[in-house]
VEXDREN-2710 file (C-alpha; in Angstrom, 1 decimal):
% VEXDREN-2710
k/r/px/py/pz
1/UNK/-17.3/15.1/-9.4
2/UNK/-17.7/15.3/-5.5
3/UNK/-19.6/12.5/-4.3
4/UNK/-22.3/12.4/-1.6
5/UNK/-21.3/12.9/1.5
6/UNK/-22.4/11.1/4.2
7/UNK/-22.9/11.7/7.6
8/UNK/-20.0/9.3/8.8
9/UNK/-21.3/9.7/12.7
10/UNK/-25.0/9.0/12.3
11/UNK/-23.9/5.9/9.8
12/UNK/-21.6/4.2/11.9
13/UNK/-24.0/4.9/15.1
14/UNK/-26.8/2.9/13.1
15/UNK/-25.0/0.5/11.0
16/UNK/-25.8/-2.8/10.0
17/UNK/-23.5/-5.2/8.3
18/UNK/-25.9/-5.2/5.2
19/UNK/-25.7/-1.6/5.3
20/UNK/-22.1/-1.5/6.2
21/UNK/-19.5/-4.3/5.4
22/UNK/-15.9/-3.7/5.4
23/UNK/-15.2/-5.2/1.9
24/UNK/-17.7/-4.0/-0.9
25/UNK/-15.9/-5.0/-4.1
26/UNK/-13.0/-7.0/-5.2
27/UNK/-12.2/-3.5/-6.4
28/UNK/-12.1/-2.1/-3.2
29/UNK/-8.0/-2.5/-3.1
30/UNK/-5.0/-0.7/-4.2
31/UNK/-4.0/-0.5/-8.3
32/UNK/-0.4/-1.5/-7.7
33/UNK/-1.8/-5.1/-6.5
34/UNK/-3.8/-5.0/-10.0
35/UNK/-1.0/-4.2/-11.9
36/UNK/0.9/-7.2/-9.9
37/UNK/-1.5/-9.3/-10.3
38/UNK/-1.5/-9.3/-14.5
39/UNK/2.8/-9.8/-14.2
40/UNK/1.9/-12.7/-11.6
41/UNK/-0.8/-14.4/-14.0
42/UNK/1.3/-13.8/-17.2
43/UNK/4.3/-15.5/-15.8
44/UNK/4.3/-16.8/-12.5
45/UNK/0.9/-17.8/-12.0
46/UNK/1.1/-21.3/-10.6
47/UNK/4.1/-20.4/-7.8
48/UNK/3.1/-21.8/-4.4
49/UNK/3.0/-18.6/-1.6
50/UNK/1.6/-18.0/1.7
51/UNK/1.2/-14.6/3.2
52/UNK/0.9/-13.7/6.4
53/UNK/-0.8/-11.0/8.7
54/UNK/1.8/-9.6/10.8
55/UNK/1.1/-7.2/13.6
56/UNK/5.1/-4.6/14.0
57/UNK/3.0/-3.6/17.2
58/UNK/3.4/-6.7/19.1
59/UNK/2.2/-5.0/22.4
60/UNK/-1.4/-4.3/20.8
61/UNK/-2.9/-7.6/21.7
62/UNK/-5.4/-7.3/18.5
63/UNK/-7.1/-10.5/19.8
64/UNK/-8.4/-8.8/22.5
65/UNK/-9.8/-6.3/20.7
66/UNK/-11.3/-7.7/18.1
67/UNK/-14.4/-10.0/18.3
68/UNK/-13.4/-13.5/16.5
69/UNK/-16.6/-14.0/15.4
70/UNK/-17.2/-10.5/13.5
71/UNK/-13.9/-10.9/12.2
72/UNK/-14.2/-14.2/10.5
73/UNK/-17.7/-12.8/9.3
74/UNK/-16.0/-10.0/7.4
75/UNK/-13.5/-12.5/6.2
76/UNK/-16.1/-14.6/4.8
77/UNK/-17.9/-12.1/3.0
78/UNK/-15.1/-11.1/1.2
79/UNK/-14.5/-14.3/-0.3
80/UNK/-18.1/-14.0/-1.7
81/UNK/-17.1/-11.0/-3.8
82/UNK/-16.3/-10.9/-7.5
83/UNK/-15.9/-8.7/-10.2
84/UNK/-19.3/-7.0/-12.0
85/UNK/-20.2/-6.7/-15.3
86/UNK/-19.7/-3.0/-14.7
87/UNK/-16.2/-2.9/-13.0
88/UNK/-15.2/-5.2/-15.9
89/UNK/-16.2/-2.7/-18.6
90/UNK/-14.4/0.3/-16.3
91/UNK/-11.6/-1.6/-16.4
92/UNK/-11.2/-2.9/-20.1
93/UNK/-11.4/1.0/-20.9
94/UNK/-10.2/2.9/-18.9
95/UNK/-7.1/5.0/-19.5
96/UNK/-4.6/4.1/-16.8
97/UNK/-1.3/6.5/-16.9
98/UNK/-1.9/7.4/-20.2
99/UNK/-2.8/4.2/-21.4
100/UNK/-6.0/2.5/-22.7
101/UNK/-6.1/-1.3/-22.4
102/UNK/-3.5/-1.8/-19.9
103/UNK/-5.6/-4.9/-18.8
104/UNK/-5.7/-7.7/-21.6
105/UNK/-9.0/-9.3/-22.2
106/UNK/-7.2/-12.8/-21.5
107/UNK/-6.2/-11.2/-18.0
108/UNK/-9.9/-9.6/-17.2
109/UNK/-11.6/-12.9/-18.4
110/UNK/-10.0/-14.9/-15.8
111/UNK/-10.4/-12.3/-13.1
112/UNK/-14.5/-12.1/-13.4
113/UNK/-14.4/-15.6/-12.7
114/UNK/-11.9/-15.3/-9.7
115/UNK/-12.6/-14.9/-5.7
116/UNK/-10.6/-14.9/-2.8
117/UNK/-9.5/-18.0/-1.5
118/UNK/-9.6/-19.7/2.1
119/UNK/-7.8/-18.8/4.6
120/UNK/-6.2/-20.0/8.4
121/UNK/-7.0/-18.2/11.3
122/UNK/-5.8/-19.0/14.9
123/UNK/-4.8/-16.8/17.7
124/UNK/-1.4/-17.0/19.2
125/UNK/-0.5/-14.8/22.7
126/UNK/-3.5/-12.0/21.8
127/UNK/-2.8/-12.2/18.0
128/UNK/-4.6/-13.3/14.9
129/UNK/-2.2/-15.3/13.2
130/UNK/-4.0/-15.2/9.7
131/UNK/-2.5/-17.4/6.8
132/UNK/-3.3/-17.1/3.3
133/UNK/-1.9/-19.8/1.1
134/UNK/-2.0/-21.0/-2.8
135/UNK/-0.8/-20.2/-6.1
136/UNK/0.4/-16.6/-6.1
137/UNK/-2.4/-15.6/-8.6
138/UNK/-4.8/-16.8/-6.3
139/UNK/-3.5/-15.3/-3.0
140/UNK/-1.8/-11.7/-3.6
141/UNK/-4.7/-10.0/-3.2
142/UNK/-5.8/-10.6/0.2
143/UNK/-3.5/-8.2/1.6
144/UNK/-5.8/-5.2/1.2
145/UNK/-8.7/-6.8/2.2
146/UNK/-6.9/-8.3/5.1
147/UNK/-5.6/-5.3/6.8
148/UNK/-8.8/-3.2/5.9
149/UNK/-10.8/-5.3/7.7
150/UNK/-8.7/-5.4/10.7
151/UNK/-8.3/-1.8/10.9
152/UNK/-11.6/-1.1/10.6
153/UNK/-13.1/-3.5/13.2
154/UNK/-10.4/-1.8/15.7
155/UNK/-12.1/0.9/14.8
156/UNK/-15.8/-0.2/15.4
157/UNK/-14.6/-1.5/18.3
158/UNK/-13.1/1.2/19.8
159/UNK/-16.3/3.3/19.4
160/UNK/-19.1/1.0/20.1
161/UNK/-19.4/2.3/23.1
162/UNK/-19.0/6.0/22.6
163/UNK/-22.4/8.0/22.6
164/UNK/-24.2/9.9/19.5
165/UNK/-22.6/12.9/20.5
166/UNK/-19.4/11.8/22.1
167/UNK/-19.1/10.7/17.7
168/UNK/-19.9/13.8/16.2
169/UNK/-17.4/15.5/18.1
170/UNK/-14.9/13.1/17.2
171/UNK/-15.3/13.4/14.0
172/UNK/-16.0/17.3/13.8
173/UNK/-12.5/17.4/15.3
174/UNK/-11.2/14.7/13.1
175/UNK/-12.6/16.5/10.0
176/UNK/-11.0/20.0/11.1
177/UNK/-7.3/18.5/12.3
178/UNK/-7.3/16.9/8.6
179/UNK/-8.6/20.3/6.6
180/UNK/-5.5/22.3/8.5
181/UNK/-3.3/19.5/7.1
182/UNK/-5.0/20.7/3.6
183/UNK/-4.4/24.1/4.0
184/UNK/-1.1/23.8/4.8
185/UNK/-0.3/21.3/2.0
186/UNK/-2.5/24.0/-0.6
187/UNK/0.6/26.5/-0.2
188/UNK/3.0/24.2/-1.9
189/UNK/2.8/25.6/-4.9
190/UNK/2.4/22.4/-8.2
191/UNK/2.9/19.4/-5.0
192/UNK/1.6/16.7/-6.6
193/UNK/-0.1/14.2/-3.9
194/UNK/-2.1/11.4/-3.9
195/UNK/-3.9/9.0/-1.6
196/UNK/-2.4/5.6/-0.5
197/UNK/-4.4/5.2/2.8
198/UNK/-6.7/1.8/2.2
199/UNK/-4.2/-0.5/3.9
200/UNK/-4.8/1.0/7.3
201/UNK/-7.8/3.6/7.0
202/UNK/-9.9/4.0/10.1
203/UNK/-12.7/3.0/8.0
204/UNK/-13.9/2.9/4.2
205/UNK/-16.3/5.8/4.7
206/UNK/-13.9/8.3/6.1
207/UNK/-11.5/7.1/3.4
208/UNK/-14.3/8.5/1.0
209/UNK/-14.4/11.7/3.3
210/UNK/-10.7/12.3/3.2
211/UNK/-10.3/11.9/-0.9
212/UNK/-13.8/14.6/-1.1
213/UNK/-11.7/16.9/1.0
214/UNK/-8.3/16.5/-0.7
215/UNK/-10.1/17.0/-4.2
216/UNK/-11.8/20.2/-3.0
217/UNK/-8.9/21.8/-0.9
218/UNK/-6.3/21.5/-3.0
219/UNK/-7.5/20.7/-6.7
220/UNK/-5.5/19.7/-9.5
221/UNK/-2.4/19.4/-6.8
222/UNK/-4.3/16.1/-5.5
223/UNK/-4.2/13.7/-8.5
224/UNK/-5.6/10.5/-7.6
225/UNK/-6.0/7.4/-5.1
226/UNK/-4.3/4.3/-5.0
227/UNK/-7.9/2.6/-4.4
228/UNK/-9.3/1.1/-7.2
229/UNK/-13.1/1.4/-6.2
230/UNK/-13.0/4.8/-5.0
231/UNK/-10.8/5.8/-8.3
232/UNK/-13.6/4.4/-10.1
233/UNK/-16.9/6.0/-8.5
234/UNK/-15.3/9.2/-7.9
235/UNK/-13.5/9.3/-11.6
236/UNK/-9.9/9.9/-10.5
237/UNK/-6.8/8.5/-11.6
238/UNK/-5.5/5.3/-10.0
239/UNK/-2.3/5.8/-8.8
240/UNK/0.0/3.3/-8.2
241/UNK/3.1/0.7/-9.8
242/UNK/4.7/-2.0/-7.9
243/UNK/5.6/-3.5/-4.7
244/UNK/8.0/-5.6/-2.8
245/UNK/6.4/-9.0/-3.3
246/UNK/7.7/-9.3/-6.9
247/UNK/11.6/-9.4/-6.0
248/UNK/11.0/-11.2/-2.4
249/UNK/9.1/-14.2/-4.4
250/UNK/11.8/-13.8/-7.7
251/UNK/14.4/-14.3/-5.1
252/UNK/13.0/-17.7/-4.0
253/UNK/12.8/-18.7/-7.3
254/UNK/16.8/-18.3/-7.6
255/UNK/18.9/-21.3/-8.0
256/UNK/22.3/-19.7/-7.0
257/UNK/23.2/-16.7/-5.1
258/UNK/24.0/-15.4/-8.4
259/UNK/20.5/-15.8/-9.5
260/UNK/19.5/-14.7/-6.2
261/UNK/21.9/-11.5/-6.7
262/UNK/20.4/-10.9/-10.5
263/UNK/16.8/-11.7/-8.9
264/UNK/15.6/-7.9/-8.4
265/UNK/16.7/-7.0/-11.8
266/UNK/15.1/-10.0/-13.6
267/UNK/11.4/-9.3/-12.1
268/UNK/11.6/-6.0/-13.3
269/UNK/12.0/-7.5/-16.7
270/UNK/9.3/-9.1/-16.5
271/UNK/7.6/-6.2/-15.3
272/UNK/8.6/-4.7/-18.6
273/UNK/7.2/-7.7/-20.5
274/UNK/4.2/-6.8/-18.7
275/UNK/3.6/-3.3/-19.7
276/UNK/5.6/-2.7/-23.0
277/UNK/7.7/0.6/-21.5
278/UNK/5.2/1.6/-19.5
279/UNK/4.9/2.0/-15.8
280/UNK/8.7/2.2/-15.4
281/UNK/9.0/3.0/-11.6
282/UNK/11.7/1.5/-9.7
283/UNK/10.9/0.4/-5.8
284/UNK/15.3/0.2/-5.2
285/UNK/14.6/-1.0/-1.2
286/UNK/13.7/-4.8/-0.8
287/UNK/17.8/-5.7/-0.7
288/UNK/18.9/-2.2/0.2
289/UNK/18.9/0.6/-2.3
290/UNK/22.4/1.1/-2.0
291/UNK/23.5/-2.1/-3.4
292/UNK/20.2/-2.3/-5.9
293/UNK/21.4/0.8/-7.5
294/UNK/25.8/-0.1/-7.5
295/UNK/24.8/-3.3/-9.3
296/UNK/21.6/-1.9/-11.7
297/UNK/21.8/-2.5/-15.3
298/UNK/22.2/0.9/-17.4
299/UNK/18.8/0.2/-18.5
300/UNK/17.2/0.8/-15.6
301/UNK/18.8/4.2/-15.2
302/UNK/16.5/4.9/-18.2
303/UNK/13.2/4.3/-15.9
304/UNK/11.1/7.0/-15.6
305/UNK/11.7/7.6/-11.6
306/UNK/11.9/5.5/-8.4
307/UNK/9.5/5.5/-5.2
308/UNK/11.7/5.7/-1.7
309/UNK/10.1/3.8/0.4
310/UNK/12.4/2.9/3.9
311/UNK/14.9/5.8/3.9
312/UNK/14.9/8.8/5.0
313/UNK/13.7/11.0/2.4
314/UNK/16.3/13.5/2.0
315/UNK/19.2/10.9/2.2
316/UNK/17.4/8.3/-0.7
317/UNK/16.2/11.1/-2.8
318/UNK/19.9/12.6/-3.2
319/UNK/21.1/9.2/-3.2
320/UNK/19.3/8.9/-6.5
321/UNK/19.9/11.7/-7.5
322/UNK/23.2/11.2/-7.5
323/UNK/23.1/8.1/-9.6
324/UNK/21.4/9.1/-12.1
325/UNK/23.8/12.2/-12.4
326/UNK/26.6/9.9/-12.3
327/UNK/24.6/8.1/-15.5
328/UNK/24.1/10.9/-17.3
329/UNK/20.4/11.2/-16.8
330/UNK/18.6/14.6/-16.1
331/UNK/17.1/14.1/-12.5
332/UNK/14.9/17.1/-13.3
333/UNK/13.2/14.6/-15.8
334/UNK/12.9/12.0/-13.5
335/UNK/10.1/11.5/-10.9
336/UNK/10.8/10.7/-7.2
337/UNK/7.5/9.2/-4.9
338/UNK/7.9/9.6/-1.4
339/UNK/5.8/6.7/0.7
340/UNK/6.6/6.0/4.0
341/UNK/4.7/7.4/7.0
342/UNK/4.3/10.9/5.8
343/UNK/2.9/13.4/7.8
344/UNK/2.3/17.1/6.7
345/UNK/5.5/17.8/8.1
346/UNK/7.7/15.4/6.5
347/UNK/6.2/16.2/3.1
348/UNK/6.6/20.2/3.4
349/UNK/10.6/19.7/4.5
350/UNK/10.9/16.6/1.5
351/UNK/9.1/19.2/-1.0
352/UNK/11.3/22.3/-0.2
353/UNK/14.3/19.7/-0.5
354/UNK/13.5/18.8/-3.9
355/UNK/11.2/21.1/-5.3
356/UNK/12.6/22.3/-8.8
357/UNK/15.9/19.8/-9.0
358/UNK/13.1/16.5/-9.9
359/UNK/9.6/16.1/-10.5
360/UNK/8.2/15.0/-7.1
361/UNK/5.0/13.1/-6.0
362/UNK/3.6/11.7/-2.4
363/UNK/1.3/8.9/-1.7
364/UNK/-0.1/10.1/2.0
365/UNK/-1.3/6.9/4.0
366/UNK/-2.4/6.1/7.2
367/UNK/-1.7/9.7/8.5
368/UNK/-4.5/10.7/5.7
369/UNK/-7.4/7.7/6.3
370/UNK/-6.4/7.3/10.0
371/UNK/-5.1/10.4/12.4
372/UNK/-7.6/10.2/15.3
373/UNK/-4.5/11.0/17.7
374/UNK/-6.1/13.3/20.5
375/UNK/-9.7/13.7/18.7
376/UNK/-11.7/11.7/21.2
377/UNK/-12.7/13.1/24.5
378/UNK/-11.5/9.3/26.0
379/UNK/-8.5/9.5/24.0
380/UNK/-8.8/5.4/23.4
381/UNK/-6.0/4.2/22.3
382/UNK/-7.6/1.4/19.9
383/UNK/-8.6/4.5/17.3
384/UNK/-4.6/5.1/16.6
385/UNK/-3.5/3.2/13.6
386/UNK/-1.1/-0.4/14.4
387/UNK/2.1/-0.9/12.0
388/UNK/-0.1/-4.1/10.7
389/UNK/1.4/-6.0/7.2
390/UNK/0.5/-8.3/5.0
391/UNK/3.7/-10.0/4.1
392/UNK/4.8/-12.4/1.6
393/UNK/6.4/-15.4/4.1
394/UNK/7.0/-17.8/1.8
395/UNK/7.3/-19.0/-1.7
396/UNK/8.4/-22.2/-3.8
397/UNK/8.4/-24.0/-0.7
398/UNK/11.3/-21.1/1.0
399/UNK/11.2/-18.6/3.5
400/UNK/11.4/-15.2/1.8
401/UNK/13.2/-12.0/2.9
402/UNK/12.8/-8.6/2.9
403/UNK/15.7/-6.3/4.4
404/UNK/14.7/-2.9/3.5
405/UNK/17.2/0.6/4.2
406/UNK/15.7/0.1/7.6
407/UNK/16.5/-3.1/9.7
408/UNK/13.6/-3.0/11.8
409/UNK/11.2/-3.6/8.8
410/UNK/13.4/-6.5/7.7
411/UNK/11.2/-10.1/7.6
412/UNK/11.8/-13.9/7.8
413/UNK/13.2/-16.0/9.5
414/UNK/16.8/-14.7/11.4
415/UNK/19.3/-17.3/9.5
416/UNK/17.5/-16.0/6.0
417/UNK/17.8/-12.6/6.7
418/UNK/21.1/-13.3/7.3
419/UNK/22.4/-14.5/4.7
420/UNK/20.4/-11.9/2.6
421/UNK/22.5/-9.2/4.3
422/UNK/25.7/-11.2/3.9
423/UNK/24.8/-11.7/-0.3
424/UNK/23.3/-8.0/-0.7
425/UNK/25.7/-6.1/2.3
426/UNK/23.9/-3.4/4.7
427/UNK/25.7/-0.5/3.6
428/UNK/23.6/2.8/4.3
429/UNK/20.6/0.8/5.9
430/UNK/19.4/2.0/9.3
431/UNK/17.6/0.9/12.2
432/UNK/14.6/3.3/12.5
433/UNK/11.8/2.3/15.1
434/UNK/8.8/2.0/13.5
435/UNK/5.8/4.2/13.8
436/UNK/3.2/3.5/10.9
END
């Protein structure tokens, strides 16, 4: 079902913030914080967290360009949403992976009821320092929201200024660099590819643009979005597992470095608990694949596939690969997902690698709801997209960690995160500087 498009140029030109605000549904987020979000309430509901906006682009003084005002507005309104009677019903039935009634009715009954809860803002040398804190239930799903909004107010920004017609040829060029991306990915013959670009989309209607374009250009190759809404009104899968939080605040919750060693393997237990065998995607990274995958339990060499996330995509995919050969698994019945920072490129050099020895998928991001690179005739450089996270920082009243394969993504404080590399090792993790 294609859905109406609209003319992205006149709308923004003429916007209002009753016709136009940046969050338009609790919805309006990705699945895999969902799909946390039931694991979180069933068994770790009550754990005290805070996350935290960080900005990896420290040079960007966000502050500076983005009104305080309009962005505690957006904010605000978001904590006014809640679940309708309609999204309720779409969710109670839907079939998700296969599945009908992934979502209990004890689950969705406390989540009509639920709403985003306060938050602390200040500004600290040009940047929004923007807490969120609470029981984990509570607080996990402002990241979305959080970084939506922020992205797309850069993006408002940047163009408030531009003329009618200075827009449409922005987004004429915009539209065209993303359809040659299309036809280049439409030769890759049974690519399986999906869209993961809410986090840091240029804005929520040229998301809706980019998923009408991928559906037409290259069919049944594109098979979903990780955005719950647009899944939803568009009647696509939702695509989409797990993600770092779960290990970073299990770790906290360990009360040895044996625990804390055991830690990544124990939430995905619970995971399991969760889902009853389904969903069974492995995210290796958080620690450093290298060591999640010496010390796995055999079970988990019985998952259905892993998502590489912070390596290099030919070095982690073999690196699997090999592991599961070395368990006497088939990797040709396993399914690899390839995350981080694709670009056309990287995926066309990561397909041919792989095509035919596993079954592959991509989740294309920010360089599918954001590439404005050289498409405005001012070439502002407020329209290209900031490595901006919404972090865990801390849980059960400690710091947490994340190391990653790449040290330059690793977060909390410098004593933590060394310890975490002297416990979990550093073998095979790199120092990559990061782009988005």
């Amino acid at each position: 079902m294609q859905p109406h498009m609209t003319d992205i140029a006149t709308r923004l030109y003429n916007h209002t913030f009753k016709l136009d605000p940046i969050i338009r549904s609790i919805l309006d987020t990705d699945i895999y914080k969902l799909l946390m979000l039931q694991t979180i309430w069933k068994e770790f509901k009550d754990v005290p967290v805070t996350f935290s906006l960080i900005n990896r682009n420290p040079s960007v003084r966000i502050a500076d360009e983005v009104d305080k005002g309009e962005l505690i507005e957006q904010l605000d309104h978001a904590r006014t949403i809640k679940l309708t009677n309609k999204e309720y019903i779409w969710l109670a039935g839907n079939t998700f992976y296969g599945k009908k009634r992934l979502f209990t009715e004890e689950f969705l009954n406390w989540f009509m009821d639920y709403s985003l809860p306060e938050y602390d803002l200040r500004v600290e040398d040009g940047q929004y320092r923007i807490d969120f804190s609470g029981s984990w239930a509570d607080v996990t799903l402002w990241e979305i929201p959080s970084l939506s909004i922020i992205s797309e107010l850069r993006a408002r920004t940047a163009l408030s200024s531009v003329g009618r017609f200075e827009l449409d040829v922005l987004y004429a060029r915009a539209k065209a660099k993303l359809w040659e991306k299309v036809v280049r990915l439409k030769a890759l013959p049974g690519l399986r590819i999906a869209d993961f670009g809410t986090r840091r989309r240029h804005g929520f209607l040229w998301q809706r643009w980019c998923i009408a374009a991928m559906q037409e250009g290259l069919g049944d190759s594109f098979i979903g979005t990780s955005n719950v809404l647009m899944a939803m009104e568009l009647d696509l899968d939702a695509i989409g597992t797990n993600a770092h939080e779960l290990p970073m605040v299990q770790a906290t919750l360990a009360d040895s470095d044996e625990a804390l060693l055991q830690s990544p393997y124990s939430v995905l237990q619970s995971w399991q608990r969760t889902y009853d065998g389904n969903l069974l995607i492995v995210l290796p990274d958080t620690f450093g694949t290298t060591h999640f995958l010496r010390n796995a339990p055999e079970w988990i060499s019985g998952w259905s596939g892993c998502r590489i996330d912070s390596k290099d995509p030919v070095e982690g995919g073999e690196e699997l690969i090999r592991w599961w050969q070395e368990r006497g698994q088939d990797p040709r019945e396993k399914l690899l997902i390839f995350s981080d920072g694709l670009d056309v490129d990287s995926i066309e050099r990561t397909y041919h690698h792989f095509h035919g020895r596993v079954r592959l998928g991509f989740g294309w991001g920010t360089h599918l709801t954001n590439d404005f690179r050289d498409c405005t005739p001012t070439a502002n450089e407020q329209l290209r997209a900031l490595s901006l996270v919404c972090k865990v920082t801390g849980a059960n009243g400690r710091p947490t960690v994340k190391l990653s394969d790449n040290l330059f993504k690793a977060s909390g404080p410098p004593e933590e995160v060394e310890r975490y590399k002297q416990l979990f090792g550093t073998e095979n993790v790199g120092r990559e500087v990061l782009g988005v």
